[in-house]
mmCIF file of the N, C-alpha and C atoms, coordinates in Angstrom:
data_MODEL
# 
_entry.id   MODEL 
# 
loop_
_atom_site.group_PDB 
_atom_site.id 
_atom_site.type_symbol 
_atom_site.label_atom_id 
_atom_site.label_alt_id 
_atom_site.label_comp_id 
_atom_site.label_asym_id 
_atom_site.label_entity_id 
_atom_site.label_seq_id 
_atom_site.pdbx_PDB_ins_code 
_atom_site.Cartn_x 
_atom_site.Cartn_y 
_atom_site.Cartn_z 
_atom_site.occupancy 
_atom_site.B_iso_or_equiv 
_atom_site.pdbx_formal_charge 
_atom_site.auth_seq_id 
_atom_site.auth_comp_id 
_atom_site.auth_asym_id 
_atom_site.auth_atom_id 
_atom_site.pdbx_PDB_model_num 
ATOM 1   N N  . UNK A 1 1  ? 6.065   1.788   6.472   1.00 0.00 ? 1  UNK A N  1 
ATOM 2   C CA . UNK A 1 1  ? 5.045   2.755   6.823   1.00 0.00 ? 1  UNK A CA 1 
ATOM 3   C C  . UNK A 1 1  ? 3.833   2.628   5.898   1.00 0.00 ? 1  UNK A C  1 
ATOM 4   N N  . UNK A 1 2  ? 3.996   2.367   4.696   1.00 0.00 ? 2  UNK A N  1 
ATOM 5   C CA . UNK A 1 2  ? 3.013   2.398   3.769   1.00 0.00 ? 2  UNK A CA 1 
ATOM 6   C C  . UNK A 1 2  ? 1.994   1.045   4.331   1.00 0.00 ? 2  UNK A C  1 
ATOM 7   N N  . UNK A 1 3  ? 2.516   -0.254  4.687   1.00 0.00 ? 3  UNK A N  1 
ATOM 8   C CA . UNK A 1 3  ? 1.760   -1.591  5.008   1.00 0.00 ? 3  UNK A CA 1 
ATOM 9   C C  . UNK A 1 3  ? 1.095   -0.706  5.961   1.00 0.00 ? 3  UNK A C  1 
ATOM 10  N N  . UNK A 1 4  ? 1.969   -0.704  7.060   1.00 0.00 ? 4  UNK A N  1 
ATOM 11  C CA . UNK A 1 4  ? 1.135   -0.210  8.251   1.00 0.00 ? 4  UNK A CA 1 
ATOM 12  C C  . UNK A 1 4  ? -0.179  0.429   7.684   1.00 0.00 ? 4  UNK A C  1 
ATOM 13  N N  . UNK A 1 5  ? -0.182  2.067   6.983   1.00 0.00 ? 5  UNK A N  1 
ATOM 14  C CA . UNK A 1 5  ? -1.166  2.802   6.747   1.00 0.00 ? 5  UNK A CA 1 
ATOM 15  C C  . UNK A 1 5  ? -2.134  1.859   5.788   1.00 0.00 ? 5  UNK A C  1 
ATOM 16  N N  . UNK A 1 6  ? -2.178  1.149   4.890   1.00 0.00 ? 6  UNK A N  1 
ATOM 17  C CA . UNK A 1 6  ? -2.778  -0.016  4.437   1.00 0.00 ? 6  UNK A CA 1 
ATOM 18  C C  . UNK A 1 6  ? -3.505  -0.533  5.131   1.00 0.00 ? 6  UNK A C  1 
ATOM 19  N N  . UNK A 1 7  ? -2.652  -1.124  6.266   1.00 0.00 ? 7  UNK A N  1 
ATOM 20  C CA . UNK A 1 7  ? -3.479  -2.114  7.127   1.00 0.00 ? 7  UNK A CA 1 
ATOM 21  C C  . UNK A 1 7  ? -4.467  -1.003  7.847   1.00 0.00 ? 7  UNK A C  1 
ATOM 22  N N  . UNK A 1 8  ? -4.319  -0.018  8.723   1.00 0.00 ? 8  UNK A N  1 
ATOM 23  C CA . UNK A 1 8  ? -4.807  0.890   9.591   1.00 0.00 ? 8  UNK A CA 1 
ATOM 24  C C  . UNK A 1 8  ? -6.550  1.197   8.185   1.00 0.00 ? 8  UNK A C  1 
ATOM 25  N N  . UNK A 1 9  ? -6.180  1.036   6.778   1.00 0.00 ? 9  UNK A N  1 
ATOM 26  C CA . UNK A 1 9  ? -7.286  1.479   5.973   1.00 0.00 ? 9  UNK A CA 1 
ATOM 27  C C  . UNK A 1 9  ? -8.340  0.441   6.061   1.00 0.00 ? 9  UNK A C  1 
ATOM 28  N N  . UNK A 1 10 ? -7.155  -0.810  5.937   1.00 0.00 ? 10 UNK A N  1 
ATOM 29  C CA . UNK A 1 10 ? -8.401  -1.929  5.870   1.00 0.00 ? 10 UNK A CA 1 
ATOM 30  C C  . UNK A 1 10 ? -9.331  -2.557  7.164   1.00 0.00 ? 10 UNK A C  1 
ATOM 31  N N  . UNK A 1 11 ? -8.901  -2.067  8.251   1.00 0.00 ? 11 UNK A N  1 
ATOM 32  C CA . UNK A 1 11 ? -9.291  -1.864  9.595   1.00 0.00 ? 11 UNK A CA 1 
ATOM 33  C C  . UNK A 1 11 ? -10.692 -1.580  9.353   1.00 0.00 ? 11 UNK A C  1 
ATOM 34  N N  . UNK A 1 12 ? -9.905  0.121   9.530   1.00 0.00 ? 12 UNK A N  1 
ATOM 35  C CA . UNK A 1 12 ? -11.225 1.251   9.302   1.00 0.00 ? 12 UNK A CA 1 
ATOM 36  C C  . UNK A 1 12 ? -12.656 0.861   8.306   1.00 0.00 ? 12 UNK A C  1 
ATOM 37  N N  . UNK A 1 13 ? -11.913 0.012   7.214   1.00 0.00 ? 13 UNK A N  1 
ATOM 38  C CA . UNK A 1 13 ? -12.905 -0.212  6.189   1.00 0.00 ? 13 UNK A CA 1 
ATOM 39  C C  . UNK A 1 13 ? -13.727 -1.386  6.994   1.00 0.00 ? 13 UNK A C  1 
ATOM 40  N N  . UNK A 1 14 ? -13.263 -2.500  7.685   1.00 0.00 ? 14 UNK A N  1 
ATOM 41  C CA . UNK A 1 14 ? -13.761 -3.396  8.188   1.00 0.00 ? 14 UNK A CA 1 
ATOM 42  C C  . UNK A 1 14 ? -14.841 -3.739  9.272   1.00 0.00 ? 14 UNK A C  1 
ATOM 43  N N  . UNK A 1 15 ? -14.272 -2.278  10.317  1.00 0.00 ? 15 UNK A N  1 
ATOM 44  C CA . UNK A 1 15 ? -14.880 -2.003  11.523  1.00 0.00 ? 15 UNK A CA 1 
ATOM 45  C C  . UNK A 1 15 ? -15.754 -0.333  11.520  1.00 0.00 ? 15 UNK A C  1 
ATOM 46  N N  . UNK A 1 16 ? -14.864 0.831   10.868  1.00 0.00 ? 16 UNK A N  1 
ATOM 47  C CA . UNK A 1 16 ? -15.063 1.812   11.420  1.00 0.00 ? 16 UNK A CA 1 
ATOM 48  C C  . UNK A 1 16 ? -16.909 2.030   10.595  1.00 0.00 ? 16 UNK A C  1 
ATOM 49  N N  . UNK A 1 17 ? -17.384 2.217   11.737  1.00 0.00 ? 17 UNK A N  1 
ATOM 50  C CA . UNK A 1 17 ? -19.074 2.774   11.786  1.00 0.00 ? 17 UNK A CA 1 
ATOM 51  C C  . UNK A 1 17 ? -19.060 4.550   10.908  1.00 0.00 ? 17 UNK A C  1 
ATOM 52  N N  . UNK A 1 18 ? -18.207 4.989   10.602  1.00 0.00 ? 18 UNK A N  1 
ATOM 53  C CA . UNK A 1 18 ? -18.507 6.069   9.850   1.00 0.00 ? 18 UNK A CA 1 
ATOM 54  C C  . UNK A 1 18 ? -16.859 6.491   9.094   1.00 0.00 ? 18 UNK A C  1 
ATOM 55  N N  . UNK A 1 19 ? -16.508 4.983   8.630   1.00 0.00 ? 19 UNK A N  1 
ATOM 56  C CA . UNK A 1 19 ? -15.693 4.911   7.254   1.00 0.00 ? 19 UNK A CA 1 
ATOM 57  C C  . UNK A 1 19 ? -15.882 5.489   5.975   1.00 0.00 ? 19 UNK A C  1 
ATOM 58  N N  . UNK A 1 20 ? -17.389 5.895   5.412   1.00 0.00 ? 20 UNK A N  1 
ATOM 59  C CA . UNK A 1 20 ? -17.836 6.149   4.358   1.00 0.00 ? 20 UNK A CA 1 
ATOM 60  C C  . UNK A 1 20 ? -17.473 7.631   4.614   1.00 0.00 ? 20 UNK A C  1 
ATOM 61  N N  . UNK A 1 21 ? -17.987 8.189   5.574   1.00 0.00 ? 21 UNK A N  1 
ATOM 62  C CA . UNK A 1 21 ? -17.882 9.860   5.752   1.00 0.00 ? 21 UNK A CA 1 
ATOM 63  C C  . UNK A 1 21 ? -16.295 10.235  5.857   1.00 0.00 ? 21 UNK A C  1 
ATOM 64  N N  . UNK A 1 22 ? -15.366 9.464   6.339   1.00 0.00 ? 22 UNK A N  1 
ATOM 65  C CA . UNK A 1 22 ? -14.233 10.256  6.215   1.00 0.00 ? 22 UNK A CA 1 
ATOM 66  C C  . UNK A 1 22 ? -13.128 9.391   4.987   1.00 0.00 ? 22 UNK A C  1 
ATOM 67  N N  . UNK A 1 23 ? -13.812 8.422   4.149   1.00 0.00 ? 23 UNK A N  1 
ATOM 68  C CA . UNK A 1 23 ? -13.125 7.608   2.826   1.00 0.00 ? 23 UNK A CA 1 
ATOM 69  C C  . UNK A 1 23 ? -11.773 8.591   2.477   1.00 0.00 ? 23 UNK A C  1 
ATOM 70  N N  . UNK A 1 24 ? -12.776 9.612   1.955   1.00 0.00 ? 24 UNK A N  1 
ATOM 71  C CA . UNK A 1 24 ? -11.815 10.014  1.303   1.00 0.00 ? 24 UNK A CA 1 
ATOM 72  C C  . UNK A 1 24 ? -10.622 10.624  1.680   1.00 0.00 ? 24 UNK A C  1 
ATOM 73  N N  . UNK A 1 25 ? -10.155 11.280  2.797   1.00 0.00 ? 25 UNK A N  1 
ATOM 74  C CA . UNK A 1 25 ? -9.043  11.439  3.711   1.00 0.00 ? 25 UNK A CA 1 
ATOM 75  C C  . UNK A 1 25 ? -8.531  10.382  4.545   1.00 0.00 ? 25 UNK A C  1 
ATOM 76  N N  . UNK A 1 26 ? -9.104  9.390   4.554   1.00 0.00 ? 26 UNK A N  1 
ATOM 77  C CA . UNK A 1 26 ? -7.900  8.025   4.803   1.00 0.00 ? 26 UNK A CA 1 
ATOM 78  C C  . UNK A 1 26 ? -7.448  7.456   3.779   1.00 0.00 ? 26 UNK A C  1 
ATOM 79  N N  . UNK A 1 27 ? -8.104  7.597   2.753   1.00 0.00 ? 27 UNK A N  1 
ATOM 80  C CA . UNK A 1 27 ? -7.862  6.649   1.362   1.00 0.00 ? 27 UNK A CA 1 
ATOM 81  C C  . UNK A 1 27 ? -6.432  7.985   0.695   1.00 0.00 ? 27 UNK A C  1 
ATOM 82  N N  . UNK A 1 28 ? -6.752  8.790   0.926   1.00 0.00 ? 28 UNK A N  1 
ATOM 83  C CA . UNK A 1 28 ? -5.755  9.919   -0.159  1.00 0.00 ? 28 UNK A CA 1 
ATOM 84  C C  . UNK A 1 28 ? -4.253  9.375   0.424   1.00 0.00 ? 28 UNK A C  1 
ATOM 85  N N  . UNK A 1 29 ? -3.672  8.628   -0.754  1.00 0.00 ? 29 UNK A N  1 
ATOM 86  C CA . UNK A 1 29 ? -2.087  8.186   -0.506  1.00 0.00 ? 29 UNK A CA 1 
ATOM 87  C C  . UNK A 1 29 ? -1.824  8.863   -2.093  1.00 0.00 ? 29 UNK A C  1 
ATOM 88  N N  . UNK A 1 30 ? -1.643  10.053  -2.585  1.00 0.00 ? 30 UNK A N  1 
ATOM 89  C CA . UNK A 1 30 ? -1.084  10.282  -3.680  1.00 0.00 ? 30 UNK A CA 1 
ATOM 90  C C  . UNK A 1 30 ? 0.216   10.452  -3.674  1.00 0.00 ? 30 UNK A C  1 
ATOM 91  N N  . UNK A 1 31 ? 0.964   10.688  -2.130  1.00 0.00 ? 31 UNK A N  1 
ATOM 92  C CA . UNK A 1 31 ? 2.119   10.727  -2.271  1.00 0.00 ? 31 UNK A CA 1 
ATOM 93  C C  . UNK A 1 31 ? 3.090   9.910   -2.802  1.00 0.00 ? 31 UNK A C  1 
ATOM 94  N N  . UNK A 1 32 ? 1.979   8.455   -1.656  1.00 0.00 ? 32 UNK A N  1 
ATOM 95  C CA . UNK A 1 32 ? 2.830   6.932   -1.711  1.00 0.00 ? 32 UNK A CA 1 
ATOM 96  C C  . UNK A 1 32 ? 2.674   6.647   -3.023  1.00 0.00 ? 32 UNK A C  1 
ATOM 97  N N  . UNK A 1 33 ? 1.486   6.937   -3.885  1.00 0.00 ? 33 UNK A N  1 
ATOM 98  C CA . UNK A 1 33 ? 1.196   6.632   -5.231  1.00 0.00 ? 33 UNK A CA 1 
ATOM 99  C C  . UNK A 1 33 ? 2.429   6.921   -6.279  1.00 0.00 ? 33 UNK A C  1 
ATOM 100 N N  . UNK A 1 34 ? 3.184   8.476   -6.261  1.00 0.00 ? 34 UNK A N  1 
ATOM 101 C CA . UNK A 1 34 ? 3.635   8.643   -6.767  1.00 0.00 ? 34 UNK A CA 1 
ATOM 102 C C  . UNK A 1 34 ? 5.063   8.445   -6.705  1.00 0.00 ? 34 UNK A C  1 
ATOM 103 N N  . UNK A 1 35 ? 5.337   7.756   -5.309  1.00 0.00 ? 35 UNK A N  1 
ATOM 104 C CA . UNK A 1 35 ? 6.251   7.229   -4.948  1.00 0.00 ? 35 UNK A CA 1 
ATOM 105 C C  . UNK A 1 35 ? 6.969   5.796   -5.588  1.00 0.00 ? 35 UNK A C  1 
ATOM 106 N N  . UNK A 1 36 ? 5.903   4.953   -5.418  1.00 0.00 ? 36 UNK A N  1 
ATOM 107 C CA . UNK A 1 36 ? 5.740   3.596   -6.224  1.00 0.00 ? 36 UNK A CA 1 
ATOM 108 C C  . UNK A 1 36 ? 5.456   3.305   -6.631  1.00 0.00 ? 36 UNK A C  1 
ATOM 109 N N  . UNK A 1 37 ? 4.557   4.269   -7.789  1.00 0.00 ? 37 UNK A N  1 
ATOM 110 C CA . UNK A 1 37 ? 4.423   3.952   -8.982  1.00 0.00 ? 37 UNK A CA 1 
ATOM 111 C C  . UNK A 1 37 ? 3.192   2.898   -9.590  1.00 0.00 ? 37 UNK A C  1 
ATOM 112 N N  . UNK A 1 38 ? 3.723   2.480   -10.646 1.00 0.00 ? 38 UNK A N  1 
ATOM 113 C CA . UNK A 1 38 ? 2.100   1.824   -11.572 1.00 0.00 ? 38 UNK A CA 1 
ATOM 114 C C  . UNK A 1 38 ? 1.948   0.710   -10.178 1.00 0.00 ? 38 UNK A C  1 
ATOM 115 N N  . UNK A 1 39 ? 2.730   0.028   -9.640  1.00 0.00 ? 39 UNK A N  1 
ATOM 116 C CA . UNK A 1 39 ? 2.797   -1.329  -8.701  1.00 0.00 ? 39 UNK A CA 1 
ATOM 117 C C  . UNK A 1 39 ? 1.904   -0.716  -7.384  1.00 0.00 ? 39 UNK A C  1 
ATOM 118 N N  . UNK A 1 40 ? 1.670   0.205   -7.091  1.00 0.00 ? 40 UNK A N  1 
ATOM 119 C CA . UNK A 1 40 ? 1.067   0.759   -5.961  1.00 0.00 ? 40 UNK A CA 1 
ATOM 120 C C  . UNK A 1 40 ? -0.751  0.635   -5.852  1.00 0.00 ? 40 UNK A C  1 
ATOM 121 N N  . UNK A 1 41 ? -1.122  0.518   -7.051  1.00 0.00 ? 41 UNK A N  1 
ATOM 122 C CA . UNK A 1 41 ? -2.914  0.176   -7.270  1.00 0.00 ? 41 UNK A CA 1 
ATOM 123 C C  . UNK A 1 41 ? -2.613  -1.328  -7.151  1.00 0.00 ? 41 UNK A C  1 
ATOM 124 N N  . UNK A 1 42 ? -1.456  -1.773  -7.413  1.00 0.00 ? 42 UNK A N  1 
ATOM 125 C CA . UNK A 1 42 ? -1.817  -3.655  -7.462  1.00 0.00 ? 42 UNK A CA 1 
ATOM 126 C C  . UNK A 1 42 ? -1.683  -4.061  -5.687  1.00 0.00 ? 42 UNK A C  1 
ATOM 127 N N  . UNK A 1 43 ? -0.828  -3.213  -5.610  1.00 0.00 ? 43 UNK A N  1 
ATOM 128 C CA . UNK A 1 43 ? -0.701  -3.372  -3.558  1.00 0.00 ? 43 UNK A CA 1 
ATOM 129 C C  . UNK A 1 43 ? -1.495  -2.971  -3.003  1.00 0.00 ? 43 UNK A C  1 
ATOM 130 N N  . UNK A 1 44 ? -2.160  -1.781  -3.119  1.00 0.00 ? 44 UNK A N  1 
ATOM 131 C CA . UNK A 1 44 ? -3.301  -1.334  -2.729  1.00 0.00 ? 44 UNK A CA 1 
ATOM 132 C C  . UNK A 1 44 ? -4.604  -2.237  -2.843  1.00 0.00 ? 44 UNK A C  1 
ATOM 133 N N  . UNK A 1 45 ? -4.594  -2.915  -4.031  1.00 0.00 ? 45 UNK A N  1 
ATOM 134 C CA . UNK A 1 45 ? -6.117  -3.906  -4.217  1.00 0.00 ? 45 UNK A CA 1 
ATOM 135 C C  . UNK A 1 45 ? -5.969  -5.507  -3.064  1.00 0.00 ? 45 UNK A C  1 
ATOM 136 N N  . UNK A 1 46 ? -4.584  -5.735  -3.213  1.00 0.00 ? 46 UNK A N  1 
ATOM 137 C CA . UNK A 1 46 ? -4.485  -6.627  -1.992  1.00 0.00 ? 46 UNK A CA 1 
ATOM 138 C C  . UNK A 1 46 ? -4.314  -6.639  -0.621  1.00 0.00 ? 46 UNK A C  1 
ATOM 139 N N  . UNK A 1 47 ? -4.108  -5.357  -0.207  1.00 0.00 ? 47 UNK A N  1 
ATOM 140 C CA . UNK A 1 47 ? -4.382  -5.017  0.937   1.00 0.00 ? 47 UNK A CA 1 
ATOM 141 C C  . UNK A 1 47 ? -5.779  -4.591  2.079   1.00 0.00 ? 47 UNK A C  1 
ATOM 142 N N  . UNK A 1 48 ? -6.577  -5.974  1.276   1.00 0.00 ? 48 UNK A N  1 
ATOM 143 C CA . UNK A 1 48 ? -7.936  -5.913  2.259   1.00 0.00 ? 48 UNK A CA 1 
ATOM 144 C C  . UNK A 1 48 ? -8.439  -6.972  3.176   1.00 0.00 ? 48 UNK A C  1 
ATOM 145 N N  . UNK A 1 49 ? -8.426  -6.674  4.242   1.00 0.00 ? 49 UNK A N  1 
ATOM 146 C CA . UNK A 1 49 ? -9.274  -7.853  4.693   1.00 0.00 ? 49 UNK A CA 1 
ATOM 147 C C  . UNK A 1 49 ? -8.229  -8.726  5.672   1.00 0.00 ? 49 UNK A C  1 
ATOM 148 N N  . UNK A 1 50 ? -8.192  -9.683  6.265   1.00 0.00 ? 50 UNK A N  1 
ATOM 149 C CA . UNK A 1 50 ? -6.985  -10.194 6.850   1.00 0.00 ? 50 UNK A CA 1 
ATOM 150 C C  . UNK A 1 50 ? -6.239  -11.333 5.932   1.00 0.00 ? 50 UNK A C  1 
ATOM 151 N N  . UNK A 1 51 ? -4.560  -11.209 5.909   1.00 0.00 ? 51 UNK A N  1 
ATOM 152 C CA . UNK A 1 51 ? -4.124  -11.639 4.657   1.00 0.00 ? 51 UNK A CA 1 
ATOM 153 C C  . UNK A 1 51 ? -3.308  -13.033 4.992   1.00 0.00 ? 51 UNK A C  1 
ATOM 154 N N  . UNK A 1 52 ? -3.542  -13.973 4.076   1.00 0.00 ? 52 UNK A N  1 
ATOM 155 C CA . UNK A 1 52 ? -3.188  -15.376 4.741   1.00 0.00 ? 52 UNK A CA 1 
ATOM 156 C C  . UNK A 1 52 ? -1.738  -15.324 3.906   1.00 0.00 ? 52 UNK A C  1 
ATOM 157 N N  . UNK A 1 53 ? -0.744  -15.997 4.155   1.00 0.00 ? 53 UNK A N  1 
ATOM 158 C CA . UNK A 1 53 ? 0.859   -16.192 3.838   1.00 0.00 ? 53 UNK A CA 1 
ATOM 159 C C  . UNK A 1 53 ? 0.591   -15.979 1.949   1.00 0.00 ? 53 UNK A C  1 
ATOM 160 N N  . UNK A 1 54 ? 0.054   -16.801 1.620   1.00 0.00 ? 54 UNK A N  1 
ATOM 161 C CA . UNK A 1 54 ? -0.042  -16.547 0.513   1.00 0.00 ? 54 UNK A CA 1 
ATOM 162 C C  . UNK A 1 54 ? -0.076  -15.015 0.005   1.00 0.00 ? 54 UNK A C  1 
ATOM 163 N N  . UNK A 1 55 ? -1.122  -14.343 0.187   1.00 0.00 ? 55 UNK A N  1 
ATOM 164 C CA . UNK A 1 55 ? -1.559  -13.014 -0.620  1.00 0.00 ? 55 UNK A CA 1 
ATOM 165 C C  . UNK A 1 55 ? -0.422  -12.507 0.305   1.00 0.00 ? 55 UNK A C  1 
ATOM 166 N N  . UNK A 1 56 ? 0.874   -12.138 1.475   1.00 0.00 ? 56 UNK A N  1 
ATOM 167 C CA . UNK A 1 56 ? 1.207   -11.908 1.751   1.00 0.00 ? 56 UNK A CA 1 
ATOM 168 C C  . UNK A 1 56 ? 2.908   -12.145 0.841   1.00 0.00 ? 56 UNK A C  1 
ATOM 169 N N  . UNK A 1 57 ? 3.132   -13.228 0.278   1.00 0.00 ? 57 UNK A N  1 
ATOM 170 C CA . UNK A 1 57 ? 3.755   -13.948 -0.473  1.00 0.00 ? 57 UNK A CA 1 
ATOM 171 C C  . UNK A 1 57 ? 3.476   -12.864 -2.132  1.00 0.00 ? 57 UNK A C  1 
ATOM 172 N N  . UNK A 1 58 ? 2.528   -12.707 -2.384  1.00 0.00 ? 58 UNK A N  1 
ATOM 173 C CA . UNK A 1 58 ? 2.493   -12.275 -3.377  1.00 0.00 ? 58 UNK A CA 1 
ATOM 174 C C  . UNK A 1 58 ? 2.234   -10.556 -3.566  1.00 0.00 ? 58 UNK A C  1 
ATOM 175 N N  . UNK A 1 59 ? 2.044   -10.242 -2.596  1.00 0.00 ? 59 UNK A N  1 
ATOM 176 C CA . UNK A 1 59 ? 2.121   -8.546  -2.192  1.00 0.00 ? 59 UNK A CA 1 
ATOM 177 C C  . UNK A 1 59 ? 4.103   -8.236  -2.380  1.00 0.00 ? 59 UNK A C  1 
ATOM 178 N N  . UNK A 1 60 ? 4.663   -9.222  -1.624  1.00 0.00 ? 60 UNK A N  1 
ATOM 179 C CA . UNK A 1 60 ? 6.114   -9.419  -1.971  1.00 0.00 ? 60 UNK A CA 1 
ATOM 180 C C  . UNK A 1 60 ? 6.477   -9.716  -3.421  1.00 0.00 ? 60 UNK A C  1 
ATOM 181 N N  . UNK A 1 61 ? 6.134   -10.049 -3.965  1.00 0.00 ? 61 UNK A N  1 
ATOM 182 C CA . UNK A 1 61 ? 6.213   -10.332 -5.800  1.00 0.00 ? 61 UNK A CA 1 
ATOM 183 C C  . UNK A 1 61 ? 6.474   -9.322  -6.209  1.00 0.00 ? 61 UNK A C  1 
ATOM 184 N N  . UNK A 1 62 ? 5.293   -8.212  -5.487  1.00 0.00 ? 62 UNK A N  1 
ATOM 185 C CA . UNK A 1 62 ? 5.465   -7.091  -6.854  1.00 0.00 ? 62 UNK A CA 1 
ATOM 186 C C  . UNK A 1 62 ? 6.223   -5.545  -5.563  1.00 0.00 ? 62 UNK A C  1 
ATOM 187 N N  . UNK A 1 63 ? 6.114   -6.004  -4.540  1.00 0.00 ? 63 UNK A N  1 
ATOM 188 C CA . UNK A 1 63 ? 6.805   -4.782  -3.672  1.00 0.00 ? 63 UNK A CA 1 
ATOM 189 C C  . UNK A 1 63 ? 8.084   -4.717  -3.503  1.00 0.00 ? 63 UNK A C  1 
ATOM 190 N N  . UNK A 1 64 ? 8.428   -6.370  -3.780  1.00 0.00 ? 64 UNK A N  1 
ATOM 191 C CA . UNK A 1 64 ? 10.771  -6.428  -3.596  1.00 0.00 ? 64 UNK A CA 1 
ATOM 192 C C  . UNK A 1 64 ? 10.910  -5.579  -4.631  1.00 0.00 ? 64 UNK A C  1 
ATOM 193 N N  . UNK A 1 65 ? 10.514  -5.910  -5.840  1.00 0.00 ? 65 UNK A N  1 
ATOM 194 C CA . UNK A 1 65 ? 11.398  -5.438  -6.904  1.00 0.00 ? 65 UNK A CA 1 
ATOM 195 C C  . UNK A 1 65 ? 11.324  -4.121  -7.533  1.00 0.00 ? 65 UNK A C  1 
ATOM 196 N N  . UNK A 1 66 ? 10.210  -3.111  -6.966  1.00 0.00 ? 66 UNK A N  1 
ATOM 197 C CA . UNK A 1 66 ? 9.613   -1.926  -6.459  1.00 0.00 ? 66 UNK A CA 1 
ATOM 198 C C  . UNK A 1 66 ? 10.781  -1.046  -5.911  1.00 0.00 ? 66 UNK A C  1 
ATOM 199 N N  . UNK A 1 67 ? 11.241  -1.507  -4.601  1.00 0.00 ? 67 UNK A N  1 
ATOM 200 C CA . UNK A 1 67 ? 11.784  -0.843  -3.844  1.00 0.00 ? 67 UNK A CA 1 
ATOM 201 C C  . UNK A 1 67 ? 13.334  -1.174  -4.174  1.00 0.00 ? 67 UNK A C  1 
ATOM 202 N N  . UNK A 1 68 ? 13.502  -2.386  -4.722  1.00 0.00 ? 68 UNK A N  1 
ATOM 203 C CA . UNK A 1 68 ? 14.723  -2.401  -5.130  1.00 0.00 ? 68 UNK A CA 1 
ATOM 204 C C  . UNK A 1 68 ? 15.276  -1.484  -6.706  1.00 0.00 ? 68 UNK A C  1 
ATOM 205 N N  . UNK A 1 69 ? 14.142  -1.339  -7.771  1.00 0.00 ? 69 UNK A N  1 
ATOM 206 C CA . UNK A 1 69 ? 14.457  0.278   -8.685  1.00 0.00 ? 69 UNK A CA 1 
ATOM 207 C C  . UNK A 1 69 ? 14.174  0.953   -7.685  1.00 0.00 ? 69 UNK A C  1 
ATOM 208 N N  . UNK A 1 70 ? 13.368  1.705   -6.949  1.00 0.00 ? 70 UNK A N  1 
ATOM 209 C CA . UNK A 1 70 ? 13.796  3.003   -6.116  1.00 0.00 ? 70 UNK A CA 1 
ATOM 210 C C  . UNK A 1 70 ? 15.133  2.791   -5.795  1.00 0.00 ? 70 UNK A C  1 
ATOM 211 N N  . UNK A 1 71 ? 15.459  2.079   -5.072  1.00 0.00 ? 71 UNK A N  1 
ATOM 212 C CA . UNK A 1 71 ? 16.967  2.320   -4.393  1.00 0.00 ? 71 UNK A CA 1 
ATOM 213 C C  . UNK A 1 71 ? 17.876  2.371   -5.644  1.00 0.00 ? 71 UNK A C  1 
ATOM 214 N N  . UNK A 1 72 ? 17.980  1.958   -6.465  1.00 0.00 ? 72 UNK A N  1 
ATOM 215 C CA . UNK A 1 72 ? 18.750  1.991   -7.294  1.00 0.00 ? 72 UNK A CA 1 
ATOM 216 C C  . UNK A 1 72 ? 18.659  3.688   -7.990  1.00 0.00 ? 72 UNK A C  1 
ATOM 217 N N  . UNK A 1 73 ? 17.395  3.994   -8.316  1.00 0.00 ? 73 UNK A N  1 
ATOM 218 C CA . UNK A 1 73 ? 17.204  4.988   -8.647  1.00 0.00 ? 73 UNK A CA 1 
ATOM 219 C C  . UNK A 1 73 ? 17.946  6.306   -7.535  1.00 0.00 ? 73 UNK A C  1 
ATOM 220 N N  . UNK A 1 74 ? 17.544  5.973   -6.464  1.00 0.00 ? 74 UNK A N  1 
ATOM 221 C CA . UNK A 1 74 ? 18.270  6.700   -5.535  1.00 0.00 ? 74 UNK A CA 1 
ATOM 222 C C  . UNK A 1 74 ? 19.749  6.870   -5.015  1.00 0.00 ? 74 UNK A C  1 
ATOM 223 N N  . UNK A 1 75 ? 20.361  5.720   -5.695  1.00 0.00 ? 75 UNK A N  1 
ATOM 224 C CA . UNK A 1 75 ? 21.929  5.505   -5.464  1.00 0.00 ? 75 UNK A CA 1 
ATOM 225 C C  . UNK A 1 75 ? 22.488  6.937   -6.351  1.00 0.00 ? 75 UNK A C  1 
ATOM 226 N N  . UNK A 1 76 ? 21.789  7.319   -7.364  1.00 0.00 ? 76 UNK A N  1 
ATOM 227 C CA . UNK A 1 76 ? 22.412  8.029   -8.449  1.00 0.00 ? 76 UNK A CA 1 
ATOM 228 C C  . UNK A 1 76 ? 22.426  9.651   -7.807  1.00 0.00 ? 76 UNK A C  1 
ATOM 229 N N  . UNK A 1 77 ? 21.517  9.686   -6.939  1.00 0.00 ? 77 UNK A N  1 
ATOM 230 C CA . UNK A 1 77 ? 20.992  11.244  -6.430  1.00 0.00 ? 77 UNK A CA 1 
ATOM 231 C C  . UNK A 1 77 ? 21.781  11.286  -5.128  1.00 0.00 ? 77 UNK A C  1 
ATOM 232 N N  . UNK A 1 78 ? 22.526  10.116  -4.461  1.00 0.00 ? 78 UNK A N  1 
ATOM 233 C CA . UNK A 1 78 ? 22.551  10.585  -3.421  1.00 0.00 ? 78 UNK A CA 1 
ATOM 234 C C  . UNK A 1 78 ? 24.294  11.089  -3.255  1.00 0.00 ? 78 UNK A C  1 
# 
């Protein structure tokens, strides 16, 4: 869900004719922020523009091992 909303930003940023006026309510992910942590501004900065295997390759670098402490973190709560 988070790529998706990513991608849907970098769209908007690409195409939408009055992106500037509503920035700041498409851009507000403090949830996802606080979800994933310091790694979430480094995913966020590569998620612009259309992404070739590579930067796609390396968005995976820092998002496997992300979600793999959450889950771990979450094994303990559940």
């Amino acid at each position: 869900m988070i790529f998706n909303h990513l991608g849907r930003i970098s769209i908007c940023q690409m195409y939408g004719n009055d992106y500037e006026q509503y920035m700041d309510e498409i851009e507000n992910m403090t949830i996802e922020e606080s979800f994933i942590g310091d790694n979430f501004s480094k995913i966020k900065s590569k998620m612009k523009g259309f992404l070739r295997n590579t930067d796609i390759l390396n968005i995976g670098k820092i998002y496997l091992p992300t979600i793999i402490e959450l889950s771990k973190k979450m094994e303990g709560k559940l």
